[in-house]
ChimeraX commands (.cxc) that place a marker at each C-alpha (Angstrom):
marker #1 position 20.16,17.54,2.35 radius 0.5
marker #1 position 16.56,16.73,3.26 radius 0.5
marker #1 position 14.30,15.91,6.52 radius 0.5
marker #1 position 11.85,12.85,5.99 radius 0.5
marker #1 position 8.68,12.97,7.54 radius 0.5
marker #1 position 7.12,9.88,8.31 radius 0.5
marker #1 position 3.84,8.55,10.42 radius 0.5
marker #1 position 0.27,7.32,10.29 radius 0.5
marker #1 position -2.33,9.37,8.16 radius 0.5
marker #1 position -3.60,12.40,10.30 radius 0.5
marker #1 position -0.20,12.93,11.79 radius 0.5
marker #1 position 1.00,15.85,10.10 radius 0.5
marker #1 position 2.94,14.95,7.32 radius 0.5
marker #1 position 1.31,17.33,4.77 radius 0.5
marker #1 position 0.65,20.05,6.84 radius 0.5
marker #1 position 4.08,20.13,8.86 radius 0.5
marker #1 position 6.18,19.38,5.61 radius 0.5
marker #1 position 4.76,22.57,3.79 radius 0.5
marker #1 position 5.43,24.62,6.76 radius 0.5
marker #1 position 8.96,23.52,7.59 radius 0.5
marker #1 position 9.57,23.83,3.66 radius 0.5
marker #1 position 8.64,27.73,3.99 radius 0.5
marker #1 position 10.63,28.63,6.90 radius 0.5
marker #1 position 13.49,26.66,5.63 radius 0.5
marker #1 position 12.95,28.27,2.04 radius 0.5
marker #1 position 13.31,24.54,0.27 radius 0.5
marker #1 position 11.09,22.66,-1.56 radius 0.5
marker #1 position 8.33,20.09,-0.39 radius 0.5
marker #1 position 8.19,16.45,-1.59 radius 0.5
marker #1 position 4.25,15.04,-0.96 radius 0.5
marker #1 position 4.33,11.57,-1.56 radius 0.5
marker #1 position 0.80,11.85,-2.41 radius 0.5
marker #1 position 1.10,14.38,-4.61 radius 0.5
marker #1 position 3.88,12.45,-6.65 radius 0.5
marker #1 position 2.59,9.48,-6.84 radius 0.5
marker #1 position -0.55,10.75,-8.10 radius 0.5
marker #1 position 1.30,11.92,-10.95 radius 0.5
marker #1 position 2.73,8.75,-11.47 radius 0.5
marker #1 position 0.08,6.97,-11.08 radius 0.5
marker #1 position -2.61,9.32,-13.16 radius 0.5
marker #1 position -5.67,8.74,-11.16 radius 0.5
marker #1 position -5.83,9.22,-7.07 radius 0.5
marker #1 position -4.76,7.18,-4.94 radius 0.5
marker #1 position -7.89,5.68,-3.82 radius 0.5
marker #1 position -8.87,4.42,-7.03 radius 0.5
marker #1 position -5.52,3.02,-7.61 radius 0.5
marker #1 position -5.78,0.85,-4.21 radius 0.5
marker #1 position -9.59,-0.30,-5.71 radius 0.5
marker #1 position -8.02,-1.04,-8.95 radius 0.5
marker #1 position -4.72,-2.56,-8.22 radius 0.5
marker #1 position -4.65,-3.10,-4.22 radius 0.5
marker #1 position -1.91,-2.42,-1.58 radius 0.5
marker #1 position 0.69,-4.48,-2.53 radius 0.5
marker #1 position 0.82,-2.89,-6.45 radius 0.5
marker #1 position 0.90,0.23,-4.59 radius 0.5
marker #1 position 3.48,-0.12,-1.65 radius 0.5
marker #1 position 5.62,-0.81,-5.08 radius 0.5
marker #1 position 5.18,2.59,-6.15 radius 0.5
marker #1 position 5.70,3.99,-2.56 radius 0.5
marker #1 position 9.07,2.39,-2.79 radius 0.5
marker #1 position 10.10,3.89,-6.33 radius 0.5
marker #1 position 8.94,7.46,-4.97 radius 0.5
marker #1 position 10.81,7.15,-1.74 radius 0.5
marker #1 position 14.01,5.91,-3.92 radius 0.5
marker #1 position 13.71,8.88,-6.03 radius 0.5
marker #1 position 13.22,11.47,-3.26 radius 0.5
marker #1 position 16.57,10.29,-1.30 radius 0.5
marker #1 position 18.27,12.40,-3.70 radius 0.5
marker #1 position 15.84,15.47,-3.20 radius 0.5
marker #1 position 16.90,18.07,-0.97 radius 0.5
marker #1 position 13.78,19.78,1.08 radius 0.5
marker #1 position 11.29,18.24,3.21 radius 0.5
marker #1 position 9.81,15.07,2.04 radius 0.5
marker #1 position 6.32,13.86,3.51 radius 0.5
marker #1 position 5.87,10.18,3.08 radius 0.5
marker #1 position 2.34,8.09,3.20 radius 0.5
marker #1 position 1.59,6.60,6.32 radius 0.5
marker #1 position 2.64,3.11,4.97 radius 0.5
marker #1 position 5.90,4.02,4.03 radius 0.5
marker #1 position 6.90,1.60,6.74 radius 0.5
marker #1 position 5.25,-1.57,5.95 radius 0.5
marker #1 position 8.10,-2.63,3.79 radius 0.5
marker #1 position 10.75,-3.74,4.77 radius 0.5
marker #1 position 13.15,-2.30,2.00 radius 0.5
marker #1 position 11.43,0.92,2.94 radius 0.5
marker #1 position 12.80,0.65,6.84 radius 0.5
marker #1 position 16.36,-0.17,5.31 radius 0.5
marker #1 position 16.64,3.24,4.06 radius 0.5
marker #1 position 14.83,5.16,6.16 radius 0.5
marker #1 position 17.48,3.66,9.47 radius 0.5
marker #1 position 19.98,4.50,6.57 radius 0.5
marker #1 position 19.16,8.49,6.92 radius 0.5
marker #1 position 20.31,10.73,9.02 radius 0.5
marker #1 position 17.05,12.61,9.32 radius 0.5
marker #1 position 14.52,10.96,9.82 radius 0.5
marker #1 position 11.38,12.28,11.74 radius 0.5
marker #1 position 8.22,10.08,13.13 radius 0.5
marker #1 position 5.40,12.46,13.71 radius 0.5
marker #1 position 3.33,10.58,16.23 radius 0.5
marker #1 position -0.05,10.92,17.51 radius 0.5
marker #1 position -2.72,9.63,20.22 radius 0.5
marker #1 position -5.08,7.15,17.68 radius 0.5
marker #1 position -8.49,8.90,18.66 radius 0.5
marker #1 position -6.19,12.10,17.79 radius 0.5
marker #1 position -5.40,10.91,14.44 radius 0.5
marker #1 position -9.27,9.34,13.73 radius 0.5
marker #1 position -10.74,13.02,14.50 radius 0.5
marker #1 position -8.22,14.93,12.21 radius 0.5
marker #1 position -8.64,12.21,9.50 radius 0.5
marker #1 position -12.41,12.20,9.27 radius 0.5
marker #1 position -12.34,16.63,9.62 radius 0.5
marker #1 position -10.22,16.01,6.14 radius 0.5
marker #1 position -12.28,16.19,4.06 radius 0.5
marker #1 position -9.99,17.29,1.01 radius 0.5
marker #1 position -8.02,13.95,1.15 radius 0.5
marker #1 position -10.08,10.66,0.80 radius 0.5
marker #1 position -8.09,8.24,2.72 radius 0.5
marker #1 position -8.18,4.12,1.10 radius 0.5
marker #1 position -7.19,2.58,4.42 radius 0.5
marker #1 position -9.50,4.85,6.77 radius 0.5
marker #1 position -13.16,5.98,4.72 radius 0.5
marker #1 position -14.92,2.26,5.03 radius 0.5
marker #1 position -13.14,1.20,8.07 radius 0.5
marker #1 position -14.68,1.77,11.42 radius 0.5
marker #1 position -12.37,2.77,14.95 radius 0.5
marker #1 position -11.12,-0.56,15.80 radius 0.5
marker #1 position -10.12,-1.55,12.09 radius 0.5
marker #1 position -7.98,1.66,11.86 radius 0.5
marker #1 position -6.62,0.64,15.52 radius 0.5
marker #1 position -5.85,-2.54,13.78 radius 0.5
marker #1 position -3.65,-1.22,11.01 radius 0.5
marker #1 position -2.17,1.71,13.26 radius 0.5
marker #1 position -0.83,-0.26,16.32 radius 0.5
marker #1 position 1.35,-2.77,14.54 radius 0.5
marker #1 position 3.06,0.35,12.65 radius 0.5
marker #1 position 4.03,1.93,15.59 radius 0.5
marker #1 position 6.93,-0.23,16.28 radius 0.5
marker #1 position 7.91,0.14,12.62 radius 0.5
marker #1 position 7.66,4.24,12.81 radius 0.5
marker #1 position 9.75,4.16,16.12 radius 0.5
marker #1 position 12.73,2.13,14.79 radius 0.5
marker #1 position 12.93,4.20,11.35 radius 0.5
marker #1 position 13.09,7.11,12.91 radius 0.5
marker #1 position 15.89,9.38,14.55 radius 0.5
marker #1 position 13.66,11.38,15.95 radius 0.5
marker #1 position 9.89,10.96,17.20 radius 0.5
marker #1 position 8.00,14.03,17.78 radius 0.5
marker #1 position 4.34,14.10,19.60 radius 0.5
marker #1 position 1.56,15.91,17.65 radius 0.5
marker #1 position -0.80,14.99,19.34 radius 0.5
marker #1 position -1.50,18.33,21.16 radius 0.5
marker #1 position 0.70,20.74,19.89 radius 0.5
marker #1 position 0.23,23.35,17.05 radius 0.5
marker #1 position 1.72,23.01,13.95 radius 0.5
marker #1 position 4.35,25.83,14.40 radius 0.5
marker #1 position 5.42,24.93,17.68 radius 0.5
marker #1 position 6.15,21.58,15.63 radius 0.5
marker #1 position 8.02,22.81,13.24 radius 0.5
marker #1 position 9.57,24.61,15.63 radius 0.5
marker #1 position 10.39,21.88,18.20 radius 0.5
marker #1 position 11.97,20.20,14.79 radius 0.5
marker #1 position 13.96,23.42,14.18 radius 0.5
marker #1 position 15.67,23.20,17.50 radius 0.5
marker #1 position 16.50,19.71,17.15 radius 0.5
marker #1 position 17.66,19.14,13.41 radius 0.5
marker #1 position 20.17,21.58,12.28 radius 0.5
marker #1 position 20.36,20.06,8.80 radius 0.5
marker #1 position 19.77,23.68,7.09 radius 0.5
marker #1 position 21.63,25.26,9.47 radius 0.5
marker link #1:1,2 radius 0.2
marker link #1:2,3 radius 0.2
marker link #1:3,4 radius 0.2
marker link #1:4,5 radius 0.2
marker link #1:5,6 radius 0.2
marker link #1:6,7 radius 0.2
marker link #1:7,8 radius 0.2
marker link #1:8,9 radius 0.2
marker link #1:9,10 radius 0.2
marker link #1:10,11 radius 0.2
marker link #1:11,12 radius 0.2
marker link #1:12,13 radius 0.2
marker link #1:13,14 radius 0.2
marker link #1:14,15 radius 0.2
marker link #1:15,16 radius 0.2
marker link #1:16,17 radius 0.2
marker link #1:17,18 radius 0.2
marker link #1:18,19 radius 0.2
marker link #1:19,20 radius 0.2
marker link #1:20,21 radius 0.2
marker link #1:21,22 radius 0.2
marker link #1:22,23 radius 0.2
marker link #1:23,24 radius 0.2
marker link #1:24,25 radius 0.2
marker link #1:25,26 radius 0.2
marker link #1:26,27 radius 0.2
marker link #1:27,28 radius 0.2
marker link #1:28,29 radius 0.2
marker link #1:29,30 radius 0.2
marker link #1:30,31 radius 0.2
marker link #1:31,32 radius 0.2
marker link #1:32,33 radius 0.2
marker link #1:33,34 radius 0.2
marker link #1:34,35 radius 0.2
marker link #1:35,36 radius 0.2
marker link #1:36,37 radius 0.2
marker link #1:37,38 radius 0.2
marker link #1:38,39 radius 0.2
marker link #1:39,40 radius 0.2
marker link #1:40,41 radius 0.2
marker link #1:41,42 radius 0.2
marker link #1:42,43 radius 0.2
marker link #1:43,44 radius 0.2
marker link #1:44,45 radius 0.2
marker link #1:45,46 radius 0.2
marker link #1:46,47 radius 0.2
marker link #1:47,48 radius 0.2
marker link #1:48,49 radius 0.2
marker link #1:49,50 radius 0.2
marker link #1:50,51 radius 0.2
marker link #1:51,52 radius 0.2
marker link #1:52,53 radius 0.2
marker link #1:53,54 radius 0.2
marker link #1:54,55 radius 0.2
marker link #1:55,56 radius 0.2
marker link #1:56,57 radius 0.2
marker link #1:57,58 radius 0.2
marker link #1:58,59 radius 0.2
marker link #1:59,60 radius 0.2
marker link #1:60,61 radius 0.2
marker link #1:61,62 radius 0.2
marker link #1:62,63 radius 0.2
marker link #1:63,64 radius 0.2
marker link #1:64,65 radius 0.2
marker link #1:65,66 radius 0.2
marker link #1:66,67 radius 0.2
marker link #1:67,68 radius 0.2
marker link #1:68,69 radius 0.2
marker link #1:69,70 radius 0.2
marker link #1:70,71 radius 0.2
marker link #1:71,72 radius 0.2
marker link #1:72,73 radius 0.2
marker link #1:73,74 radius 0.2
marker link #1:74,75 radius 0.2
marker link #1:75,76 radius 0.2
marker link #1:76,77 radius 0.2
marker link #1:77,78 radius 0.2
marker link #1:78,79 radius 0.2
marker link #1:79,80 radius 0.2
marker link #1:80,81 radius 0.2
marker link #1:81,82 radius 0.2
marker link #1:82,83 radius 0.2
marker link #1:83,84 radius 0.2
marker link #1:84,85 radius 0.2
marker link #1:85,86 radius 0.2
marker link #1:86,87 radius 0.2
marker link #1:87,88 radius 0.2
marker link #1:88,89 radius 0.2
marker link #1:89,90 radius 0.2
marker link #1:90,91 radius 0.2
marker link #1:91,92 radius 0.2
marker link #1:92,93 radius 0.2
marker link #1:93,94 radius 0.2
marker link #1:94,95 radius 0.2
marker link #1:95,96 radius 0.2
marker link #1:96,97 radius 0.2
marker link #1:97,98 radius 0.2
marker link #1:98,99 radius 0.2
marker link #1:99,100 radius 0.2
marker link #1:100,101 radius 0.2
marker link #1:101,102 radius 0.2
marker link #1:102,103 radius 0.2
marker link #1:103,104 radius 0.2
marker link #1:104,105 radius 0.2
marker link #1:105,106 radius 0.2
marker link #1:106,107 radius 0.2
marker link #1:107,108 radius 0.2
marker link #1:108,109 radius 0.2
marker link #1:109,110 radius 0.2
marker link #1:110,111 radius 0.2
marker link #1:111,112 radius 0.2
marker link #1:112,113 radius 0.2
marker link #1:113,114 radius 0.2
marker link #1:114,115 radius 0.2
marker link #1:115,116 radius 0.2
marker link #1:116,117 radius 0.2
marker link #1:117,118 radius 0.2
marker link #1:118,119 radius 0.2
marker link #1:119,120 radius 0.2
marker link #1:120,121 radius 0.2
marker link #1:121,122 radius 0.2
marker link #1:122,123 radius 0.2
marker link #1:123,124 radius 0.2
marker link #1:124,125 radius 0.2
marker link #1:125,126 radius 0.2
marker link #1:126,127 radius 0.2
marker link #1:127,128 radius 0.2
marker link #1:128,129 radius 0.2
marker link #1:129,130 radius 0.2
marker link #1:130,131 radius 0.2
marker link #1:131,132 radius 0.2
marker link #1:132,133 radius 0.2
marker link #1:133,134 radius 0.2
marker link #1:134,135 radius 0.2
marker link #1:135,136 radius 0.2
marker link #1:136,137 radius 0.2
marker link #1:137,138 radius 0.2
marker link #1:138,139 radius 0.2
marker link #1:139,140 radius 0.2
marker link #1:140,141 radius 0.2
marker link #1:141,142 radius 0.2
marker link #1:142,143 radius 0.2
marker link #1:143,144 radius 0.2
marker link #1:144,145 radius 0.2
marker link #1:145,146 radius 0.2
marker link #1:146,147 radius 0.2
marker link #1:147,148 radius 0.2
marker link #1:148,149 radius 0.2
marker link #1:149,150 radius 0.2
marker link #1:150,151 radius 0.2
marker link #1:151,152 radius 0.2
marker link #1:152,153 radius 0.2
marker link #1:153,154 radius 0.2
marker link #1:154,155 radius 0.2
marker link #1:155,156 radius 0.2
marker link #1:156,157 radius 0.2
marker link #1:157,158 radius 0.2
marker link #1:158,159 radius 0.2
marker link #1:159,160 radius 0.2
marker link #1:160,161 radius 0.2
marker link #1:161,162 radius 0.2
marker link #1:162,163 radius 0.2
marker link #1:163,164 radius 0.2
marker link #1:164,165 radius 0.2
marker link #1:165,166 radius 0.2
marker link #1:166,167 radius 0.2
marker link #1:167,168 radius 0.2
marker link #1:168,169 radius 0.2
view
């Protein structure tokens, strides 16, 4: 059985996914991670080299792959932009959108600096605002569950996800 994280970059994914994966004692699947290891370069200079579309392709391999993973799987933020992609995330019983305030997001995004983000490093307040308000929608109807970040610690996260999924139970 798994839990699948999903939501716009800065939500949580990463951070949240690790730590549910070590209270649960399971494994964590980072999109980013895997499909760097796919891929064999990051994932920035993939989107320079081959662009968003080539790359939403992978997205969908990985997240076709990880179904069949059990642990906590952390998805990129545009998991959602395809529509093949929202087929089987409504088709999974678990399902979690980790949402968060846009200014919220911004501020954790550009404190990051481990992760160099395609769709955020050139693009100025109201260009992320562009990309992030049309995938709200999207987040909301692939996910069972929606859970604020926004101001809340990441173990009172995982915890609020505890009490509601009993997957591992």
């Amino acid at each position: 059985m798994n839990i699948i994280l999903i939501g716009f970059m800065g939500a949580g994914k990463t951070t949240i996914g690790r730590l549910l994966a070590e209270k649960l004692h399971t494994e964590q699947h980072d999109f980013d991670k895997i499909i760097v290891e796919q891929i064999g370069m990051s994932i920035a200079d993939y989107f320079a080299s081959y662009g968003s579309e080539s790359f939403r392709e992978i997205e969908t391999k990985v997240l076709e792959q990880s179904l069949t993973l059990d642990g906590i799987i952390s998805t990129g933020g545009g998991i959602v932009m395809k529509k093949e992609n929202q087929h089987f995330l409504q088709g999974h019983p678990n399902v979690i959108y980790l949402k968060a305030d846009l200014d919220e997001l911004v501020h954790r995004v550009v404190l990051d600096k481990r992760n160099v983000r395609p769709l955020a490093s050139s693009k100025s307040i109201d260009e992320i605002r562009e990309v992030y308000l049309p995938r709200i929608s999207l987040y909301e109807k692939s996910a069972n569950l929606v859970i604020d970040t926004t101001t809340k610690k990441p173990e009172d996260i995982v915890q609020e996800i505890l009490d509601k999924v009993e997957v591992f139970q």
